[in-house]
C-alpha positions as CSV (number, residue, x, y, z in Angstrom):
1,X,68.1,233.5,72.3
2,X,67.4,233.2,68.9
3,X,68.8,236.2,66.8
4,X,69.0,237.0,63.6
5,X,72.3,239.6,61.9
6,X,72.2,241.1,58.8
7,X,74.8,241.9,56.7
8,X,77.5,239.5,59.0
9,X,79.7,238.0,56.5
10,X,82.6,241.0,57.7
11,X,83.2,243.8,60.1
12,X,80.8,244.3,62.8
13,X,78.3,241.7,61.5
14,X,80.6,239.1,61.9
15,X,81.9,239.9,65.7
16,X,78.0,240.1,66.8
17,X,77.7,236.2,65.2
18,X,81.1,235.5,66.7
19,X,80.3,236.6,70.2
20,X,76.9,235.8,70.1
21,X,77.5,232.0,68.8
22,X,80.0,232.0,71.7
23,X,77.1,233.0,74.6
24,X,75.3,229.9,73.0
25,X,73.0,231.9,71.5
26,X,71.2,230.6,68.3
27,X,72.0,232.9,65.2
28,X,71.3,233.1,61.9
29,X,73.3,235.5,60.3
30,X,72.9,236.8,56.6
31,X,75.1,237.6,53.4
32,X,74.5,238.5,49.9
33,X,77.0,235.7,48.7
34,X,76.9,232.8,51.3
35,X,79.2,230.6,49.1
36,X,82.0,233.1,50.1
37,X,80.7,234.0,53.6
38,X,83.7,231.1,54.6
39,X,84.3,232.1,57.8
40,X,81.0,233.3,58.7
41,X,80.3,229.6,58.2
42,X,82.6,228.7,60.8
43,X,80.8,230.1,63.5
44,X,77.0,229.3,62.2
45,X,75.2,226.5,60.5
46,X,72.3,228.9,59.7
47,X,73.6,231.4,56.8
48,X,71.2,232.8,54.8
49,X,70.9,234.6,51.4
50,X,69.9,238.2,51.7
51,X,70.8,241.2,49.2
52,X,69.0,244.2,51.7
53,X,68.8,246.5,48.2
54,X,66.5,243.4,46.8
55,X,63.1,243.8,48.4
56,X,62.1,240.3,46.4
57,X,65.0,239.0,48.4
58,X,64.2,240.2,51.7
59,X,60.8,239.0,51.4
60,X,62.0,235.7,50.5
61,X,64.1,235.7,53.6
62,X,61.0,235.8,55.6
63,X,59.7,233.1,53.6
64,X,62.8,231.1,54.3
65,X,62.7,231.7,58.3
66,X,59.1,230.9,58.6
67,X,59.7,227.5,57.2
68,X,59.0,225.4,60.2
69,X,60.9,222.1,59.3
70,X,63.8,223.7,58.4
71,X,63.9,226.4,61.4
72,X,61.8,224.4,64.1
73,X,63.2,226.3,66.8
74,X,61.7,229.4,65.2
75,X,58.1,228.1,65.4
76,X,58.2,227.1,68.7
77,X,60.5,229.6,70.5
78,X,60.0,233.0,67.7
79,X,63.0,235.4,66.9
80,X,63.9,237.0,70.2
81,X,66.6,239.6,68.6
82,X,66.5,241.0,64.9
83,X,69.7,243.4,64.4
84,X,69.9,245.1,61.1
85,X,73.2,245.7,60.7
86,X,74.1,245.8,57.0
87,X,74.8,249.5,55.4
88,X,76.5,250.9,52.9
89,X,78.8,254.7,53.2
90,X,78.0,257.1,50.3
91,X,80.6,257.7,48.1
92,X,79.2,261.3,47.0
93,X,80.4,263.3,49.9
94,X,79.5,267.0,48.4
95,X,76.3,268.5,46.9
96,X,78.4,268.9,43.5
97,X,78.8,265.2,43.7
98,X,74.7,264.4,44.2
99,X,72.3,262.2,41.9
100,X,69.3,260.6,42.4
101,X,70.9,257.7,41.8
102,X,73.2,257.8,44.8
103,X,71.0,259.2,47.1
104,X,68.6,256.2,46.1
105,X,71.5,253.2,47.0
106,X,71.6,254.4,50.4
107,X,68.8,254.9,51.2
108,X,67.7,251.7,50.0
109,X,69.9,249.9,52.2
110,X,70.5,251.9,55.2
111,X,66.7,253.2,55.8
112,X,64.1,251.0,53.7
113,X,65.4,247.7,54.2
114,X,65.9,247.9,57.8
115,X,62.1,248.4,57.9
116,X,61.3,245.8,54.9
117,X,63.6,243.3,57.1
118,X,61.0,243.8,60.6
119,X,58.4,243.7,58.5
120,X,59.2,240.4,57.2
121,X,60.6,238.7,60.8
122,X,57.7,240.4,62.8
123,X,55.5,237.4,62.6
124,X,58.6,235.6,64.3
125,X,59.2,238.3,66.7
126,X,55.8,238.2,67.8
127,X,56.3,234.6,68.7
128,X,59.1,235.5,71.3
129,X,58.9,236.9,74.5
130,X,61.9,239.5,73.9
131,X,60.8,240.7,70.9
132,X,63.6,243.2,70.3
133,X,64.7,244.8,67.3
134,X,68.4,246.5,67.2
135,X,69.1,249.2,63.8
136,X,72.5,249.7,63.8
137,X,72.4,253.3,63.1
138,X,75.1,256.0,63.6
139,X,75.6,259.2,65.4
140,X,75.6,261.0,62.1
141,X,72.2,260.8,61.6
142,X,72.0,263.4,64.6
143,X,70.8,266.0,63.0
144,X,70.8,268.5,66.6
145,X,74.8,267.1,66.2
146,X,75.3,267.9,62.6
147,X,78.0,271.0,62.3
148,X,80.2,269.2,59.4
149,X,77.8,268.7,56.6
150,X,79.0,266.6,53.8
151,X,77.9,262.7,53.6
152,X,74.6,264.0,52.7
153,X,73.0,260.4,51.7
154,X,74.3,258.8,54.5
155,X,73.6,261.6,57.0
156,X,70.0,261.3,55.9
157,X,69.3,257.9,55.5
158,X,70.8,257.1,59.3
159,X,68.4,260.0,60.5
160,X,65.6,259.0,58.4
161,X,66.4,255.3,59.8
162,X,66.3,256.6,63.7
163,X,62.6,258.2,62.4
164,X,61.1,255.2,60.7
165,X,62.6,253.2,64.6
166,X,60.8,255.6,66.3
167,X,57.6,254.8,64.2
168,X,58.0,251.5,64.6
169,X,58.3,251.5,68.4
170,X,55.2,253.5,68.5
171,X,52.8,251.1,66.6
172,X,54.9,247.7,68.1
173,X,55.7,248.8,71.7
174,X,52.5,248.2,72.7
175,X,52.5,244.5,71.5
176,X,55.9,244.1,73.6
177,X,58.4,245.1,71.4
178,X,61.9,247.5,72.0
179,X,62.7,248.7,69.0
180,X,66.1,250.8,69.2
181,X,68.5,252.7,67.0
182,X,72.4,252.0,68.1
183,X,75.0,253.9,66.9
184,X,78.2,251.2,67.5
185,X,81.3,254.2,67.7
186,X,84.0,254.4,65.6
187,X,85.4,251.3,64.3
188,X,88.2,250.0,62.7
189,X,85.9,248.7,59.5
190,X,86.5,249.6,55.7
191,X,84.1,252.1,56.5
192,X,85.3,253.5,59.4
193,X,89.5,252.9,58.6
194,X,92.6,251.9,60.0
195,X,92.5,254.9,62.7
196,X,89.0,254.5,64.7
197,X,89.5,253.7,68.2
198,X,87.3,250.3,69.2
199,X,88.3,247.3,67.2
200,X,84.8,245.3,65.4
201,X,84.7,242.9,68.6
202,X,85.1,245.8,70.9
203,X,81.7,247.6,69.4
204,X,80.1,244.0,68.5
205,X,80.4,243.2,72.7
206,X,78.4,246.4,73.8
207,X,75.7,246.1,70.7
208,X,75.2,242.2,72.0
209,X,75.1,244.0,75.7
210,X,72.5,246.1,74.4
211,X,70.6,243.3,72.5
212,X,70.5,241.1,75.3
213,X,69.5,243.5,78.5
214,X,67.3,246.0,76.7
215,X,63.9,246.5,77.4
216,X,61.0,248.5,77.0
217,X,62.0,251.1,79.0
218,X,64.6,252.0,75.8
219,X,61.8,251.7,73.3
220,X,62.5,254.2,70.7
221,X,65.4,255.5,72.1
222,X,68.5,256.4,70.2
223,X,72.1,255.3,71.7
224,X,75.6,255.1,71.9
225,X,77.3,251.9,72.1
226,X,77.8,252.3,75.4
227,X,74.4,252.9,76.0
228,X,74.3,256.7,76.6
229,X,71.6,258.6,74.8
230,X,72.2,260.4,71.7
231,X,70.6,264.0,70.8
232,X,68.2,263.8,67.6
């Protein structure tokens, strides 16, 4: 397969290149800074410049993938897998803490560019006979789950990413696409700390698992990384 990771130069990102390099699959992996994405390079000949709070840059990376003499394998064969795993936490936690300009950052990254991403590979997609895109989402965004509060731009944004999936599995299901929202458990990440139970190649292994056997039978849904639905 031919799949493409946002956001891979550390963490999860990384592991799903890793492991997905290792399976001999064909992946293009992305990072805002690919002159330090060192190991990343390691594992991938195909790393590619994307800042997902850039729409100019996203749409450039689109440009850059449908270039058929650099990417060859793209014309012929399409992107079978897109995962949009980049994301950013919030580091206002409490409503005291809010601004527009906050709540604008995440969602940038975490809801808009996911969709700006498809939008610019779903030429490629189109081309494949998978056709699956994976939104690395998180169980926060439940909002039937939410009895905490606090987080309120990343709450939002996941949940208003797991809408704009749904969307997008309506109007592309019918062309062949799954289009699913994954949340990939608690890792040990800067994000998620030293204490979180499943290591980044323990939650990158089910994600892949997902990736590679989902089909359109999970169109729309929203899951665990184990696979198990998740309540809206």
């Amino acid at each position: 397969m031919n799949i493409l990771i946002t956001g891979a130069n550390r963490g999860i990102g990384l592991e799903l290149a890793r492991i997905a390099a290792a399976r001999k699959h064909t992946v293009f992996a992305t990072a805002r800074k690919p002159q330090e994405a060192s190991e990343l390079a390691t594992i991938t000949p195909h790393v590619l410049t994307l800042d997902v709070s850039d729409e100019a840059s996203i749409a450039a990376l689109g440009t850059t993938l449908a270039d058929a003499k650099r990417f060859p394998m793209l014309k012929d064969g399409g992107l079978d897998v897109l995962i949009n795993n980049a994301g950013v936490s919030s580091t206002a936690k409490q409503l005291a803490e809010l601004t527009s300009a906050e709540l604008t950052r995440v969602f940038m990254v975490n809801s808009f560019a996911p969709l700006l991403v498809t939008k610019a590979c779903v030429d490629l997609l189109r081309r494949s006979k998978h056709k699956l895109v994976l939104h690395i989402t998180s169980q926060l965004g439940s909002i039937a789950n939410n009895t905490g509060g606090s987080s309120y731009p990343y709450r939002a944004s996941k949940a208003a990413l797991n809408q704009l999936n749904r969307s997008l599995a309506a109007e592309l299901g019918p062309g062949g696409f799954t289009c699913i929202a994954a949340h990939p458990g608690w890792v040990q990440t800067d994000m998620g700390g030293p204490k979180a139970p499943l290591t980044p190649a323990q939650s990158a292994e089910h994600l892949l698992k997902i990736a590679e056997e989902s089909d359109a039978t999970r169109n729309g849904g929203f899951f665990n990384y184990d696979g198990s639905k998740l309540p809206w």
